[in-house]
Structures are given as structure tokens and as C-alpha cells.
C-alpha positions as CSV (number, residue, x, y, z in Angstrom):
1,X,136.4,106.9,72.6
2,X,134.9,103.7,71.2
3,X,135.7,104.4,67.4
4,X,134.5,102.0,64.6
5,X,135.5,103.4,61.1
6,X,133.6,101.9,57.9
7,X,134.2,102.9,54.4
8,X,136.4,102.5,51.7
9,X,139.9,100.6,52.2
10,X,142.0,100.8,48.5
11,X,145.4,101.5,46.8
12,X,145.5,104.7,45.7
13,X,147.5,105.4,42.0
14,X,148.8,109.3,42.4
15,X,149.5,110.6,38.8
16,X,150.6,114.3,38.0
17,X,149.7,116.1,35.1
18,X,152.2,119.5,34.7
19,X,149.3,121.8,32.8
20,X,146.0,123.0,34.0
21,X,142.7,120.9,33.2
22,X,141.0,123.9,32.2
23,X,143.1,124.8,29.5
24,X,141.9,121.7,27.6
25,X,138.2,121.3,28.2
26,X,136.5,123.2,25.8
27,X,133.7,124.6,27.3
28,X,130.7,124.5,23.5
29,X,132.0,120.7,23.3
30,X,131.2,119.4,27.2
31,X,128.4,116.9,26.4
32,X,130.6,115.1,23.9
33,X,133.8,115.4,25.7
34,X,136.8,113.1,25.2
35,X,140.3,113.9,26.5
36,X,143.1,112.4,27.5
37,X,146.2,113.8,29.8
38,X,149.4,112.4,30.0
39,X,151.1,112.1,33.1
40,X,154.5,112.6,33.7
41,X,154.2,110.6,37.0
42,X,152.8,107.6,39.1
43,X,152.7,106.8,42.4
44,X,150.9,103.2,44.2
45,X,150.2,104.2,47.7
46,X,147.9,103.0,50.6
47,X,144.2,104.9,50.8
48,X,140.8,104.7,50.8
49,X,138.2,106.8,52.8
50,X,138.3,104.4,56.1
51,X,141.7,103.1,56.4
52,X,142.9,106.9,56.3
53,X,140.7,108.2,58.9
54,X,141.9,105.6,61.0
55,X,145.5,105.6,60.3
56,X,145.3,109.5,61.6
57,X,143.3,108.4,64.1
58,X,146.3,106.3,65.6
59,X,148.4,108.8,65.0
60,X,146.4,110.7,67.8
61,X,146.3,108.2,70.0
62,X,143.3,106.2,69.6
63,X,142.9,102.7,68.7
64,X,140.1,102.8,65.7
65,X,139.1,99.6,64.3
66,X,137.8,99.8,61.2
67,X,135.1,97.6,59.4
68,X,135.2,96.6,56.0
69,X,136.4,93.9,53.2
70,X,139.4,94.1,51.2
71,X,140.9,91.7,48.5
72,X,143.6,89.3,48.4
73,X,146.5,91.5,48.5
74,X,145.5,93.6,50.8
75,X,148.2,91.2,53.9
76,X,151.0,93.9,53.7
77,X,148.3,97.1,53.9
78,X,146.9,95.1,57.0
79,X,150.5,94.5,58.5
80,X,150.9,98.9,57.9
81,X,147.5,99.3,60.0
82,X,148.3,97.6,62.9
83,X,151.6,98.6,62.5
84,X,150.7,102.4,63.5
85,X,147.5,101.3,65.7
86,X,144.9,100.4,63.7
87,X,142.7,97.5,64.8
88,X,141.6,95.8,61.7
89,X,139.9,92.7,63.5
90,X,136.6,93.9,61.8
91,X,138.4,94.0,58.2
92,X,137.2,91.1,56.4
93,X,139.0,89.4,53.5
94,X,137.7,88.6,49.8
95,X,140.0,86.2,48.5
96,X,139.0,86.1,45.4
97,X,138.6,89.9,44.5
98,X,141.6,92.6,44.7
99,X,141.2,95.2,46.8
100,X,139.1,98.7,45.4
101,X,141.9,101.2,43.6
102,X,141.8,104.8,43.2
103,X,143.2,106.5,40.2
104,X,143.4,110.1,40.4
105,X,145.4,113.2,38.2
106,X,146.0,116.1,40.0
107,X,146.8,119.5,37.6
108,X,149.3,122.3,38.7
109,X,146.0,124.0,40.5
110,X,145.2,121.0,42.6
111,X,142.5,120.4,40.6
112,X,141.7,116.6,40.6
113,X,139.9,113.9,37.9
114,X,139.9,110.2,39.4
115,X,137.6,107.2,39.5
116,X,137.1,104.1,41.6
117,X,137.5,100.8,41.2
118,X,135.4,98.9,43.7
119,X,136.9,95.2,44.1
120,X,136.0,93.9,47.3
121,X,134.8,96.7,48.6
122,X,131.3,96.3,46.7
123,X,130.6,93.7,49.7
124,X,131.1,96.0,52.3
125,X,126.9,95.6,51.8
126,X,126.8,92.2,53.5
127,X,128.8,93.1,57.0
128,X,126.0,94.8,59.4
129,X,126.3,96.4,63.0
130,X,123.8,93.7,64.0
131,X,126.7,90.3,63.6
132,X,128.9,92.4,66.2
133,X,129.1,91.1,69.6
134,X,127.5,93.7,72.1
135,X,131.5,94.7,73.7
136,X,132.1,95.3,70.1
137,X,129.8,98.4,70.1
138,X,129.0,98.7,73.6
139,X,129.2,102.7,74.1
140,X,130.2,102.2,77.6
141,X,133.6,101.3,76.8
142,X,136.7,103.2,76.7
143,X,135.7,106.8,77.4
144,X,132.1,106.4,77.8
145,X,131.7,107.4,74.0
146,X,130.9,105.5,70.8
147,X,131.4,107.1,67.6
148,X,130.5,105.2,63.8
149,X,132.0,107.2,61.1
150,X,130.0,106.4,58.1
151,X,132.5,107.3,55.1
152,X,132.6,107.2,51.2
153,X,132.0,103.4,50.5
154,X,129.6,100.6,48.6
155,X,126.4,102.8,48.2
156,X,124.2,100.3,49.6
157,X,126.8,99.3,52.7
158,X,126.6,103.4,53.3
159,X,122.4,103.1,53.5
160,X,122.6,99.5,55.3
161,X,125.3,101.2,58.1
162,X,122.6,104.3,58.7
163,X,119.9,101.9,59.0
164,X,121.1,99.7,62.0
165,X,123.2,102.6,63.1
166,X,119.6,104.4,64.2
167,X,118.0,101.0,65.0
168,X,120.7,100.3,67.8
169,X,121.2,104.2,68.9
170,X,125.0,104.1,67.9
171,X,125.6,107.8,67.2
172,X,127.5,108.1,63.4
173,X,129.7,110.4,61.7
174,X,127.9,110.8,58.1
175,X,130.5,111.6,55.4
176,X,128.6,110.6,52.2
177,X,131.2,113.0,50.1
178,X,132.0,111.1,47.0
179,X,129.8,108.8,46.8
180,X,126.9,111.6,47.3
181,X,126.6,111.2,43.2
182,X,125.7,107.7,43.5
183,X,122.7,107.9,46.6
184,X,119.3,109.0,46.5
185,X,117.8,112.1,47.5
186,X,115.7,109.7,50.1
187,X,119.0,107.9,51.0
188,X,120.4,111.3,51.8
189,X,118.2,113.0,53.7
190,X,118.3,109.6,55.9
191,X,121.5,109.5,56.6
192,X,121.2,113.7,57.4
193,X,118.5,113.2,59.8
194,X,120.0,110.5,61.6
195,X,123.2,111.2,62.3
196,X,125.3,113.3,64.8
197,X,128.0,114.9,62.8
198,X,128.0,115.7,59.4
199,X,131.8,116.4,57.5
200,X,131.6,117.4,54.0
201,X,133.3,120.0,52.0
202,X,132.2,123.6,49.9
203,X,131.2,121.6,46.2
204,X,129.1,118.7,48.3
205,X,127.4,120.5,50.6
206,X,125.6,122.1,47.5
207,X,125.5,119.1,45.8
208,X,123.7,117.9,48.8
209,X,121.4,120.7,48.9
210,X,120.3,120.0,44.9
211,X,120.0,115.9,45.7
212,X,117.7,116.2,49.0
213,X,115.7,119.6,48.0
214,X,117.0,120.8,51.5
215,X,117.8,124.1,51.9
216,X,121.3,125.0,53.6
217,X,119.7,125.9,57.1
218,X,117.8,122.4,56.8
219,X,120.8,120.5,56.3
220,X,123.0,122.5,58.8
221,X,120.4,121.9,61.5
222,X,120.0,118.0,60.3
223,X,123.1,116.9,62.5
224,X,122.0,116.6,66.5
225,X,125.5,118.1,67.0
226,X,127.5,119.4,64.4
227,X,127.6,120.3,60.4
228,X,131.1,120.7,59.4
229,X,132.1,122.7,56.0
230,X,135.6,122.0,54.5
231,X,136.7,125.3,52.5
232,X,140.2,124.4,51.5
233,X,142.8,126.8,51.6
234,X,140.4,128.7,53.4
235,X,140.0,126.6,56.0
236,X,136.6,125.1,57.4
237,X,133.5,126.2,59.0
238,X,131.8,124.3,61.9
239,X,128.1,125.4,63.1
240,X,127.2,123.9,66.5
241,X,125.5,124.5,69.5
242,X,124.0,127.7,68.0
243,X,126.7,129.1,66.8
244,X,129.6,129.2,64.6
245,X,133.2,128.9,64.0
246,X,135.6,129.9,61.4
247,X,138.3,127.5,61.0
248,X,141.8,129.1,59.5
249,X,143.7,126.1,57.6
250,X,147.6,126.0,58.4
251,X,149.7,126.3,55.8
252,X,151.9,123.7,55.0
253,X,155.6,123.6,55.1
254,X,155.8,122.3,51.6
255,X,153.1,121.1,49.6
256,X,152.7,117.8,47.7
257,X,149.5,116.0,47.0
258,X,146.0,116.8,48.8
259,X,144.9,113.4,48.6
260,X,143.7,112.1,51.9
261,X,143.3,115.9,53.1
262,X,139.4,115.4,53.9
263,X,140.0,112.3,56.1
264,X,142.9,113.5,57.9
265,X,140.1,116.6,58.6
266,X,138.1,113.6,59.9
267,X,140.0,112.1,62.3
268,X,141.4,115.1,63.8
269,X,138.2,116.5,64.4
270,X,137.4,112.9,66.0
271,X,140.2,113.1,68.2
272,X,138.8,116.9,69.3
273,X,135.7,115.2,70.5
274,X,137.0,112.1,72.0
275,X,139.0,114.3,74.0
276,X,136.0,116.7,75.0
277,X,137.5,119.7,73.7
278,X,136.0,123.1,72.5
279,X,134.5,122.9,68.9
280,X,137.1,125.7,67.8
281,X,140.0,123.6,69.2
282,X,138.0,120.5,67.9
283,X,138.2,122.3,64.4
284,X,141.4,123.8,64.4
285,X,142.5,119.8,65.3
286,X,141.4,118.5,61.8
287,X,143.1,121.6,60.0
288,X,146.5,120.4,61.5
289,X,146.1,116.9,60.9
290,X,145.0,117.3,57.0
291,X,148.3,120.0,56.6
292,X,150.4,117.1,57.5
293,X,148.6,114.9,54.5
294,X,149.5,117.7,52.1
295,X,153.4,118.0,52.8
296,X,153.7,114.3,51.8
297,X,152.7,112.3,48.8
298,X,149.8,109.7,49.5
299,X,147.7,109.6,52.6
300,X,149.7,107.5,54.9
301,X,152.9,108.7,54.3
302,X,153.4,110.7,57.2
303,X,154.0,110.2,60.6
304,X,154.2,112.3,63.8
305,X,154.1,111.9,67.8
306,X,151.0,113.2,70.1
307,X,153.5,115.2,71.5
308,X,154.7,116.9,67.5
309,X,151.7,117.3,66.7
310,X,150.6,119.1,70.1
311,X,153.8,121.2,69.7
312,X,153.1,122.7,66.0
313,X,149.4,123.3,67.4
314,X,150.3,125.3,69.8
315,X,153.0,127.0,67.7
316,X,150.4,128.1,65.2
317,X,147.3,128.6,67.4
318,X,148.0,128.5,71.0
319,X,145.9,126.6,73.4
320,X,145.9,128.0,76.8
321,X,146.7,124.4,78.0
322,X,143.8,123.1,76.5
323,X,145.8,120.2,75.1
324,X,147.2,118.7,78.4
């Protein structure tokens, strides 16, 4: 499949707090709150939205390339990507910004509070579909399949991408997850009806739903071919074709840090369809990947073989030989 993956490309700062957030909100003082938590530890690893999609994606065999702008210390994180498969000939570099940094703290629930510092990546907005040569997005590549996955990234880069991505009929992957907060309903409910899969999980799907004024059936029938629901532990939900699947998640042999979970989702549900397989095996695809994410800290600290990874699929869930 001819993947391009655009979004966010950062360094992610991992800290652990070893209490529960809840504990010290206090409900009666919300709209004036001011709280600080102090970590007992800190981790600088490699993230953001796009480069983690396609890092698992060349895990799986493909060969994403992914399209967007990074800062001027971004030369080792490039040297990683291509490293493991990733084609970042569409990355372009901002030499005088850093790259965009993620700072999250996860509780002793899993429960996260982070923000996002957007460097370079706020000019993600002046790269367009339109400057790429025609073999560059020319669906009749590889497999006969082009795929745009539209992830988290600078707002108006997100709208920009949905724009040309209907003017030249590329079909997109719409994943507006965290940055759903910062588009408009209008922006929304153009990037719904345009595209052909939509991934987001439980918490945005409602906050979708209260942004566009959609109701659920609406948006689950917005996608020409699949709305995807992550659940967490309880796995996913995928309604296509007329019907629907329930997705178990598999449980991790040890868990560390669900950072990076969603996109490793992403790009095994990706692989599912570049390889034509059933939605329920497409599904079941992005639960394995994102276990791996969770047994090691970061995003992109794991690693595996096509072959592993077909293995411990077919240990948990069987295939029939669908894999092959």
C-alpha cells in the first residue's frame, strides 16, 4: 500500500507520578484549579502522532513515508526512522525551531495530564498534497492502494490536508483525536464526511458528537468504510460494511507506559487493510500492535519481526492461515 503519514513528529518527556490524580482535584474548586505533582521520574523519548504510526508501520512491513517539518535536532530521530523503514523524504527541516515536545504524567491508574509544545510542527500548514510529484501519490503504485492518514497535528495543516485530500480523491485515514479540542465543529464534520476511515477512541468520539451536533449513528456512518472505537482495556469496536465487530485487547506481558498505544492501534489496523484482510483480523491487528507499546516505556522502544508478531497473533487469536 502507498502509505503517506502526516501529523505530529516530537520528543516525548514520560514522567510518573506514584498517587492517583483524583485524589488531589478537589471537585467544589475545579474552575479555579491550581495543582502541581511531583514526579519521581523522567524519561526523553522519540514520539509524536505521525512518526509513531509509521515506525509500527515498518515494523509490519511497509515502507510509510511520512510528511511533515521538524526542528533542528531532529538528525538523530531521522537516522532512527530510516533505520527501522521509515521513509522520511517528505519530512522537512526548520532550522531554526526545535522540534514539537510532549510532556505527559501518567498516575498509578493510567490516567494521563500532558500538553504540547508545537516547535516546528506549527508549519506543517505550509506543506500541501498539491507540491507532490504525481508518483509521490499516484494510487497505482505498490499494491494498487493509497492510504493518507490525517493524524493529530497543526490545526490548520489537519483542515489544509482534508481539503486537497478530497480535491485530488486521495482516500485519508481521519484521526483528529487530540487536537479535536482545538477544530471547529465545521472543520470536523469536514474531515468526517470526507474521509474513509475514522480511528478515535471512547472520550473523543463523544467529544466529537458535542463539537459537530452529530449524533453517534451520523458520525459512525460519516466514514465511506469504517468508524473505529478504541475502548482500552476493553478492547475496540469497528462498525463496517453493516455490521459490527468487537475487538478483545491482548493483555500485555508486563505493563509500562500507554503512550503511543492509539497509533500503534493505527498502523496495525493499516497493515490489516494493506493486506486485504477481514475487518475482525484487521481489528484484532491494531490490538496486538498497541500491546507491544504498553510492555515498553515510550513509543518506539520496541521492536519485533513480521514473523513474532504473526506468531503471538496466532497464539492468542488463531487465524486459520489468514496471515500467510
Amino acid at each position: 500500500m502507498n502509505i503517506i503519514v502526516t501529523g505530529s513528529i516530537a520528543y516525548d518527556y514520560l514522567m510518573t507520578f506514584p498517587g492517583r490524580f483524583a485524589e488531589h482535584i478537589l471537585p467544589d474548586q475545579i474552575e479555579h484549579l491550581s495543582i502541581s505533582f511531583l514526579v519521581d521520574e523522567m524519561r526523553r523519548l522519540r514520539g509524536g502522532c505521525a512518526a509513531n504510526i509509521a515506525y509500527n508501520l515498518a515494523l509490519l512491513g511497509e515502507r510509510p513515508r511520512v510528511m511533515a517539518t521538524v526542528g533542528q535536532d531532529f538528525g538523530d530521530y531521522r537516522a532512527h526512522l530510516e533505520q527501522h523503514g521509515v521513509d522520511t523524504s517528505l519530512i522537512r527541516d526548520e532550522l531554526d525551531l526545535f522540534t514539537a515536545s510532549f510532556f505527559v504524567s501518567t498516575d498509578q491508574d493510567g490516567n494521563q495530564i500532558a500538553s504540547f509544545y508545537t516547535g516546528a510542527m506549527a508549519r506543517a500548514r505550509d506543506l500541501s498534497f498539491h507540491d507532490l510529484e504525481a508518483g509521490q501519490i499516484d494510487p497505482s503504485t505498490g499494491s494498487g492502494q493509497a492510504l493518507v492518514t490525517i493524524s493529530p497535528n497543526d490545526p490548520q495543516a489537519m483542515v489544509k490536508y482534508v481539503a486537497e485530500c478530497r480535491e485530488l480523491s486521495i482516500p485519508y485515514l481521519y484521526d483528529p483525536s487530540q487536537q479535536i479540542i482545538r477544530l471547529s465543529g465545521d472543520e470536523l464534520r469536514a474531515g468526517l464526511e470526507g474521509c474513509s476511515i475514522l480511528i478515535v477512541n471512547e472520550y473523543e468520539f463523544e467529544m466529537l458528537r458535542e463539537k459537530t451536533d452529530l449524533t453517534p449513528e451520523e458520525i459512525r456512518a460519516a466514514p465511506t468504510r469504517a468508524c473505529v472505537v478504541t475502548l482500552g482495556a476493553e478492547g475496540s469496536r469497528v462498525w463496517a460494511e453493516g455490521n459490527v465487530y468487537d475487538i478483545p485487547a491482548v493483555p500485555p506481558n508486563r505493563a509500562d507506559d500507554p503512550t503511543g498505544v492509539g497509533d500503534a492501534f493505527r498502523a496495525g489496523f493499516i497493515k490489516g487493510l494493506s493486506a486485504g484482510l477481514s475487518w475482525e483480523v484487521t481489528g484484532r491487528m491494531g490490538a496486538l500492535a498497541a500491546t507491544y507499546v504498553i510492555e515498553q516505556p515510550g513509543a518506539q522502544s520496541h521492536y519485533y519481526t513480521l514473523a513474532e508478531f504473526i506468531a503471538r497473533y496466532r497464539q492468542f487469536f488463531g487465524d486459520e492461515g489468514a496471515l500467510e
